[in-house]
N, C-alpha and C positions, 0 to 999 in steps of 0.2 A: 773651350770648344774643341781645340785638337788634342785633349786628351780624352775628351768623350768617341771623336770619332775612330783614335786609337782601340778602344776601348772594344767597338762595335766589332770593330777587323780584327781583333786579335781571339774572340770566341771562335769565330768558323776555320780561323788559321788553325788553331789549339785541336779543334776537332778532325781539322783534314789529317795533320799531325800524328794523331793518334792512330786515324782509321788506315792510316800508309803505314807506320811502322807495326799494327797489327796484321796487316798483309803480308807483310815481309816475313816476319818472321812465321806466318804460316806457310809461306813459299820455302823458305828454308828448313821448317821441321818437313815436310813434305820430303825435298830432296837431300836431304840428310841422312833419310831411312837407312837404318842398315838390316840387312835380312843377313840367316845364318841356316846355312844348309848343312847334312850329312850327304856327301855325294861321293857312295860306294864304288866306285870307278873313276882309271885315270881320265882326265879330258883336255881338250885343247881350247884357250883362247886367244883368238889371233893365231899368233906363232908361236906359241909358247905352252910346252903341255904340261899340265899340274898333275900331280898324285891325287890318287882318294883319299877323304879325311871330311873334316871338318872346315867348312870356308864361311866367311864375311862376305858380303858384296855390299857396296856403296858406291856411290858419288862424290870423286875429288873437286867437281867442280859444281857452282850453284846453279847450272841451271840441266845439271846432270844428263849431260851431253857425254860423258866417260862414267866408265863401270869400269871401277878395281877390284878383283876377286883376289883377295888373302888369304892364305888358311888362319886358322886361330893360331896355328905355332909361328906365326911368320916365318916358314920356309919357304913357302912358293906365293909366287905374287904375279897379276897379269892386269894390267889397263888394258880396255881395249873403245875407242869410241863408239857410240851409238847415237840412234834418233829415237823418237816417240811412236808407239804404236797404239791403237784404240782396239778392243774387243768391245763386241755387239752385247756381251753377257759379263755383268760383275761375277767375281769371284771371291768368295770369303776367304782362300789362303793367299797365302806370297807365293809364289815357287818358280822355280828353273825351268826352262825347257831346252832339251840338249835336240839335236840331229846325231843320229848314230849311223854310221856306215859297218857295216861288217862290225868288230868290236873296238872303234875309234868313234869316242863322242864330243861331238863342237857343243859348247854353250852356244845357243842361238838367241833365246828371249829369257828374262828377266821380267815379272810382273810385282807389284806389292798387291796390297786389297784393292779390289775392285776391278777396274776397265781400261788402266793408263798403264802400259810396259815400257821397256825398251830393246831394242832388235839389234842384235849384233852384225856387222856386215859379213857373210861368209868369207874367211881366207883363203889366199890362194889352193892351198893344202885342201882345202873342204870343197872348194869349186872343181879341185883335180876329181878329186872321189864323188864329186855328183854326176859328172862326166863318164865317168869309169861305170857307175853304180846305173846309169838311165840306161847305156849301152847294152846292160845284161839284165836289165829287168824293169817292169812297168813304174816302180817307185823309187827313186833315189836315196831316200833315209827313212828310218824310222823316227817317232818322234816320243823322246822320253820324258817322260813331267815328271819333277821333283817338290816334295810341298817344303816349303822353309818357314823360317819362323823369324817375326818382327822383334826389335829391341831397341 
């Protein structure tokens, strides 16, 4: 008798089981993404400005609240935390979007396919130049898109 009822409890456990650690690891190839950009110009993240080259961007952490931008030689490296952003419109590529002041550009957003990105918080340095930049003219930045590619 208690090992029939065993029995009974232990298919739906088996299946919860499955259908959680199938989750999971969708959550995590999701935030694992690494995209790889050519980004012809120097730029700044956070505090910290990088060369042009070739870069990496991922997610040190699982629920990709941080974005570390590497180049591929590992010369220049920059974390910088972020939130989640939604676009109204999927997008078939990955890509970058920088804010450019005169010729200094901030990473700003970060998207892979689709409608889920993440937004950098402007730095102090970038908040000076929006200040500076609204003073003398109707728009503070331009806004550059870079397309990248998934791996």
């Amino acid at each position: 008798m208690k090992y029939q009822s065993l029995k009974s409890l232990s298919l739906p456990l088996v299946t919860l089981l499955i259908v959680f650690g199938t989750s999971m690891l969708t959550a995590q190839a999701q935030t694992s993404q690494r995209l790889y950009a050519q980004i012809p110009f120097d730029f700044v993240v956070g505090d910290k400005t990088l060369s042009a080259g070739r870069y990496s961007v991922s997610s040190p952490m699982q629920d990709g609240s941080a974005l570390m931008v590497r180049s591929v030689n590992a010369k220049d490296l920059a974390i910088r935390m972020t939130h989640e952003i939604q676009s109204r419109s999927d997008k078939s590529n990955p890509r970058l979007i920088f804010h450019r002041y005169g010729q200094t550009y901030f990473l700003a957003e970060v998207w892979s396919v689709g409608n889920t990105g993440r937004v950098l918080r402007a730095s102090k340095a970038e908040r000076a130049l929006q200040r500076e930049f609204a003073s003398i003219a109707q728009t503070s930045y331009e806004k550059v898109e870079l397309i990248a590619s998934v791996r």
